[in-house]
N, C-alpha and C positions, 0 to 999 in steps of 0.2 A: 222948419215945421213942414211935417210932408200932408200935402193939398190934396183930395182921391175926388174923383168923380164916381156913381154908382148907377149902372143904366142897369136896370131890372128883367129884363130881355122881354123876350113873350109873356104876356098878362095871363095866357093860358098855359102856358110852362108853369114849371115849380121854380123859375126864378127869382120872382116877386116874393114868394115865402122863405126860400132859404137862405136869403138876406139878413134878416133879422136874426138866425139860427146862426149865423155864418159871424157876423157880428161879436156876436155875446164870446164864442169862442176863440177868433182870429188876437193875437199875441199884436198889438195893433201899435202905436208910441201912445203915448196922454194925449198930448197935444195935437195932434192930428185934426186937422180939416175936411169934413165928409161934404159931399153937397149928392143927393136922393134925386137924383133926373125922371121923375114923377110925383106926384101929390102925397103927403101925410096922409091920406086915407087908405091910400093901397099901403102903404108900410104898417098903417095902425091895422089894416085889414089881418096882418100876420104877427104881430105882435102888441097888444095887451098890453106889455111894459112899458112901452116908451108913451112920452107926454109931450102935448102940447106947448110951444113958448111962442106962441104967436101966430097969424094962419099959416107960415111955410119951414117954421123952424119946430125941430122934434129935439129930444133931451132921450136917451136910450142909453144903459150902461156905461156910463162919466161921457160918452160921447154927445156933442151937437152936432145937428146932421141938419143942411140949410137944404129945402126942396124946393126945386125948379119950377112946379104946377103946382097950381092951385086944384084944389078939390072940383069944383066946378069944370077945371078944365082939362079936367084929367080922362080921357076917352078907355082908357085900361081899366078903370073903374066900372066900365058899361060892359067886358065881358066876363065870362063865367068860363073856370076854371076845366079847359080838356077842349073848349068851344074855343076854334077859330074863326074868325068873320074880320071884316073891312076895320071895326074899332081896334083890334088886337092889334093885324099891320100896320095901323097909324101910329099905332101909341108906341109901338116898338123902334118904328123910324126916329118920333118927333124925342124920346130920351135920347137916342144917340145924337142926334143932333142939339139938343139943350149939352151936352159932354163935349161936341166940338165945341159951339160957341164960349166954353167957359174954357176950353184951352185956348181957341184966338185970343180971349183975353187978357188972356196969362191967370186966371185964378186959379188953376190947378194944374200939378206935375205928372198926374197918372188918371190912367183909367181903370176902372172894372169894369169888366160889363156880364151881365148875365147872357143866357142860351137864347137866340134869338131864332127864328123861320125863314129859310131864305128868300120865302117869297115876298117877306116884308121890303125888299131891297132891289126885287130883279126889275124892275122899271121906275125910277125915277127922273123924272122929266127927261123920260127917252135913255136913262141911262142904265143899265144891267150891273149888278153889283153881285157878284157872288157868291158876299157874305163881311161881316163885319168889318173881318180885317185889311180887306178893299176899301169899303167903305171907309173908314178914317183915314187910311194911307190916302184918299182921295181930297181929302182936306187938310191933314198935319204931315205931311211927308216931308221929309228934310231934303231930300234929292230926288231924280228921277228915274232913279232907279225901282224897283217893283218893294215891297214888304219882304221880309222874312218873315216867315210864318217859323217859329220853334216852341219847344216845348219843355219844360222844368219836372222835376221828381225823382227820376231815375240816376244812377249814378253818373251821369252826362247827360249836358244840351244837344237834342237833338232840334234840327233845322231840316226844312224842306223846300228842295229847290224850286219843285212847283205847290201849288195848293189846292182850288177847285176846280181842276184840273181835269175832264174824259180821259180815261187810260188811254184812246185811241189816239189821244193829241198829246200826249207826255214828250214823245221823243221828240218832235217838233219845238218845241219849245223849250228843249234843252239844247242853250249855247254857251262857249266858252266866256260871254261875259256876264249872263246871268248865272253861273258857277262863282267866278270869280266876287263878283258881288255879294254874294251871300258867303262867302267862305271871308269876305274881309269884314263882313259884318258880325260873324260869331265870335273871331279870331279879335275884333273892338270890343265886345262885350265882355267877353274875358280877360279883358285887361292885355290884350295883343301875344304873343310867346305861346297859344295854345297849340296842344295836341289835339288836329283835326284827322276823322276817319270820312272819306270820301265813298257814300255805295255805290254798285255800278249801275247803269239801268237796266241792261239784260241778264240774264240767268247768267251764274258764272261769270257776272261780269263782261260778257263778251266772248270768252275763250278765245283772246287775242284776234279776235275780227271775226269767228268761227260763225257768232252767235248773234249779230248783231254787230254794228263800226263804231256807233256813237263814243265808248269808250276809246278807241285808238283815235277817231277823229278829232273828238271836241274833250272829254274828260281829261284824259292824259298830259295833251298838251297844257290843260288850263294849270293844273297841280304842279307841274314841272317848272311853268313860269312862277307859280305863286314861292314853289321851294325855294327858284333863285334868289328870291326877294329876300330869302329868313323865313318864311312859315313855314311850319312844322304839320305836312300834312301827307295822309298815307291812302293810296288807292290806286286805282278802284277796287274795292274789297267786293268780292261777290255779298247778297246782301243776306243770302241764308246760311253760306259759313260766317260770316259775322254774329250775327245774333244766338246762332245754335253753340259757338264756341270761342265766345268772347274772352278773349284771353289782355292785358296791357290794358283797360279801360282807357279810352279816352278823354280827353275835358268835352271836347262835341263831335255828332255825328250828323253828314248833311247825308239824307235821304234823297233819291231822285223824287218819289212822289208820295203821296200823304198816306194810303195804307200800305206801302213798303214800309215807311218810318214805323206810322203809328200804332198798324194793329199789335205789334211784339213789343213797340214802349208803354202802350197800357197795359202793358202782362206785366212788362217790368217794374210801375208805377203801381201795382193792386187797384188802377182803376183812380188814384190820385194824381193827377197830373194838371200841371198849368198852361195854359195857351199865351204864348207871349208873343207880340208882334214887335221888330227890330225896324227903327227906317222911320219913326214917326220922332216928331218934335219932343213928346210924351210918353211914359213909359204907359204902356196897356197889358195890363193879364184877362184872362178869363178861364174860367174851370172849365176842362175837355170831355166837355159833355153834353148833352143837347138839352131841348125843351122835357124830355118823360114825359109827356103828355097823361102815361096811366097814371103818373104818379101826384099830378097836379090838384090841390086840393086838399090831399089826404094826409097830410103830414109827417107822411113816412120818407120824401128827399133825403136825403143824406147830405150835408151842406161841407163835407170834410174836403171835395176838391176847390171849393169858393174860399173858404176857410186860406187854403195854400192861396188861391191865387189873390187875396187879401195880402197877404203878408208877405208875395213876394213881390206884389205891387208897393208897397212898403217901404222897402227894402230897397228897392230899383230907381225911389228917387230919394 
C-alpha cells in the first residue's frame, strides 16, 4: 500500500488549490494512503466535494486523506491568495516539516510537495536552505553525499549536477566526485545498465581545453573511471549539439547546471515535468513549476504537472 505525504507549498501560490484538481484526476492505486500536511479547511477551502469524517480526516473521491493541522492551527488559513507576509512562510515551512516527521516515523514512502518561496527556508535557526529539495535532504538523506535534483516527462531523466546554484559558482563546484555521485545515482534508479549522456560545462564542451579545462580536468576523467567499472556513459557532449540534434535518446542526461538542463527539457516536456529528488530515504516529486502567484486564487492553474508528479510519486514507491 503506497503511503504519500502532500505539502501544499505556498498558501499564496496556486498550490493549495490545485490539489484537489490534481486529485480527482491523478490514475492514483485504491488503497492508497494520503496524509494533507495542513488543515481540512484550506483543502475544503478548494474543493466543495470532499467531507468531513472527524476534525482531521477528509473523504474526497474514494480517497481518505488524514490532515496534520487542525483548523485553528493552521496559519495558511490567515493568508489571502497573491498576499505574501510572515503567516504564508510559516505555514510553508511548518507542512514540510509535519512530511519529515511522518517519514522519521516511517508512515509514509513518498512525498509531494507543492511550489513553495524560497524565502520560506533561507534562515532557519541560522541556517540557509535554498529550496525544498535541500531542505529534506537535510533530514532524510541516506548518505552524505548532496541530492540529485532530476526531472521526469521527457523521453529521458534528466539530472543536475548542481542546483541553486549562481552561474558565477557553477565551475567551482563541479568535482570529479560529485559527477560520479550523481551519475551512480541515476545509473541506480534505472535499475543500473543505463545509457547516461554527460553535458559539458563550457560552450563546445571545452574544445579540448580551448574553451575552458573543467572538461579535460575533472569531467573526462570521472566518465573514463565510471566506463571502467561497466557504465554505459558518453561525454562530454557539448550541451547545444545535444539538445538541437539529438539523435540515440538516452535513458538519462546529467546537466552541469539547472537552466543548461532545464530551459530545453521543459520545451521538451510541453511544460509537464516532474521534479524528483534521488539521495533521500523517500521518494519525493513535485511539479516543475512555481508559486504563479497571478494565477492564485482564480481557478485557472492548470494541475496537469502535479497530476504527473502524483503518479509518478506512486509509482516510485
Amino acid at each position: 500500500m503506497a503511503k504519500l505525504a502532500l505539502t501544499p507549498g505556498c498558501p499564496a501560490g496556486i498550490g493549495p488549490e490545485i490539489f484537489p484538481a490534481a486529485l480527482k484526476l491523478a490514475r492514483l492505486p485504491k488503497d492508497i494512503t494520503l496524509f494533507w500536511c495542513a488543515s481540512p479547511a484550506l483543502f475544503l477551502k478548494y474543493d466543495k466535494t470532499a467531507t468531513r469524517q472527524g476534525q482531521t480526516i477528509l473523504t474526497m473521491s474514494g480517497y481518505t486523506i488524514e490532515c496534520t493541522a487542525k483548523d485553528e492551527d493552521d496559519r495558511a488559513l490567515l493568508v489571502k491568495p497573491g498576499t505574501v507576509d510572515t503567516n504564508a512562510l510559516a505555514a510553508q515551512k511548518q507542512a514540510l516539516d509535519d512530511a519529515i516527521t511522518l517519514a522519521t516515523q516511517e508512515k509514509i514512502q513518498g512525498i509531494v510537495t507543492g511550489p513553495i518561496r524560497k524565502a520560506a527556508l533561507a534562515d532557519v535557526n541560522g541556517i540557509r536552505f535554498d529550496g525544498q529539495t535541500e531542505y529534506l535532504h537535510h533530514f532524510l538523506a541516506v548518505d552524505k553525499e548532496p541530492p540529485t535534483m532530476c526531472f521526469a516527462g521527457a523521453d529521458f531523466l534528466l539530472g543536475l549536477a548542481t542546483i541553486h546554484v549562481p552561474l558565477k559558482d557553477v565551475a567551482a563546484k563541479i568535482t570529479s566526485a560529485l559527477l560520479e555521485s550523481h551519475i551512480r545515482r541515476l545509473n541506480s534508479h534505472l535499475k543500473g545498465q543505463a545509457n547516461i549522456t554527460v553535458l559539458g560545462l563550457n560552450p563546445h564542451a571545452g574544445e579540448n581545453g580551448l574553451i575552458g579545462d573543467e572538461e579535460v580536468r575533472v569531467v573526462i576523467p570521472c566518465i573514463k573511471k565510471l566506463n571502467q567499472e561497466g557504465f554505459r556513459i558518453t561525454g562530454p557532449v557539448a550541451a547545444d549539439g545535444f539538445f538541437g540534434h539529438m539523435q540515440n535518446t538516452p535513458q538519462a542526461v546529467l546537466a552541469m547546471y539547472h537552466d543548461q538542463g532545464l530551459a530545453p527539457y521543459k520545451l521538451l516536456c510541453k511544460g509537464i515535468a516532474v521534479n524528483m529528488t534521488l539521495g533521500l530515504t523517500i521518494a519525493r516529486t513535485s511539479p516543475a513549476h512555481g508559486t504563479a502567484d497571478d494565477l492564485a486564487g482564480t481557478g485557472k492553474a492548470d494541475p496537469a504537472s502535479l497530476v504527473k508528479a502524483l503518479e509518478v510519486c506512486a509509482q516510485c514507491v
